[in-house]
C-alpha positions in Angstrom: -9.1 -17.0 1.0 -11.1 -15.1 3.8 -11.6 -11.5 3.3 -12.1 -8.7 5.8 -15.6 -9.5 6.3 -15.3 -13.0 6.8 -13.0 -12.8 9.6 -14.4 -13.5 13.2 -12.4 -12.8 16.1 -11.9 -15.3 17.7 -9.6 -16.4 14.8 -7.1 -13.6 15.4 -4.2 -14.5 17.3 -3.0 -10.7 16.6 -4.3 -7.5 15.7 -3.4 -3.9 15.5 -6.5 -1.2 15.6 -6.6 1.6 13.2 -5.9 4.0 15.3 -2.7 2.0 16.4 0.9 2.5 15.4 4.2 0.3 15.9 7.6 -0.1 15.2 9.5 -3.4 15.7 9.8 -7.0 15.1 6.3 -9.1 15.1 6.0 -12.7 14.9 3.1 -14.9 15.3 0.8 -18.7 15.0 -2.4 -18.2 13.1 -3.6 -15.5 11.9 -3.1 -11.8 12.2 -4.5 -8.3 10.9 -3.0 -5.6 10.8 -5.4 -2.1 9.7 -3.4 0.7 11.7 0.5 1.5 10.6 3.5 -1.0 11.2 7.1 -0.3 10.0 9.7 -3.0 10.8 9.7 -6.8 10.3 6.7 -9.2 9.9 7.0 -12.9 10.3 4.9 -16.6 10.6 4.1 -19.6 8.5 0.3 -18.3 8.9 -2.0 -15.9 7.7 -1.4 -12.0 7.7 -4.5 -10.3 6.7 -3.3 -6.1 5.5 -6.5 -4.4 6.0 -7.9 -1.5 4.2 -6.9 0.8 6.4 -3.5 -0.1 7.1 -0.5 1.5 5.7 2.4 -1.0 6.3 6.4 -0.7 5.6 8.0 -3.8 6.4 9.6 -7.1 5.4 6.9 -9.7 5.5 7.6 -13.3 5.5 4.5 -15.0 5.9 2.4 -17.8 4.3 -0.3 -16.2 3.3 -0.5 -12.6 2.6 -4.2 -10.7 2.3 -3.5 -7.3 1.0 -6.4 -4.8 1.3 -4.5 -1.6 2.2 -1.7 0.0 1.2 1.7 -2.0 1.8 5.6 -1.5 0.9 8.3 -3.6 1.7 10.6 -6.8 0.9 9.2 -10.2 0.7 12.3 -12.6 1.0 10.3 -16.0 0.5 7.6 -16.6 -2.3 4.1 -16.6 -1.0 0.9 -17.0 -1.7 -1.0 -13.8 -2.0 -4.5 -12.5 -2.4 -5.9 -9.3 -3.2 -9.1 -7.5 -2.3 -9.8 -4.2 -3.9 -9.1 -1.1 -3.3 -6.0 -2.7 -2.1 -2.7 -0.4 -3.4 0.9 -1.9 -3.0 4.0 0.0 -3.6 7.7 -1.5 -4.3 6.6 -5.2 -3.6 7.4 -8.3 -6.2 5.0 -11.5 -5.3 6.2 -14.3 -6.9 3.4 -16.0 -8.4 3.0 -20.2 -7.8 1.0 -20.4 -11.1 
């Protein structure tokens, strides 16, 4: 599972800066990072890489979930899900494949 630093850009299909904010519905193919604040509704059979500076509120359905930041939410469908310290998640229940 890639990690912040192993991401190059040209591999994100979406992004959203630090210094960004955004309210709403986002879908996308491939994979997506997300290190500025989201609130709303997050959804693709891909890769959603949380980065450390992110602070996220949302329901995430997704097929992979990276969590480095901090991230609160619903996740309807099980996923798979990594982890990459300091990573902090609040009111979320992954349901494990193992």
């Amino acid at each position: 599972m890639k990690g912040r630093k192993d991401i190059k850009s040209d591999e994100l299909e979406a992004f959203l800066g630090r210094n960004t904010s955004f309210e709403g519905k986002m879908g996308f193919g491939g994979m997506a990072r997300l290190d500025g604040k989201f609130h709303g509704e997050i959804f693709s059979g891909e890769i959603l890489i949380i980065g450390e500076t992110a602070a996220i509120n949302a329901e995430i359905n997704v097929g992979t979930l990276v969590v480095d930041g901090e991230v609160s939410g619903k996740f309807p469908q099980p996923i798979k899900s990594g982890s990459i310290p300091p990573a902090s998640s609040m009111g979320i229940s992954i349901p494990r494949p193992w």
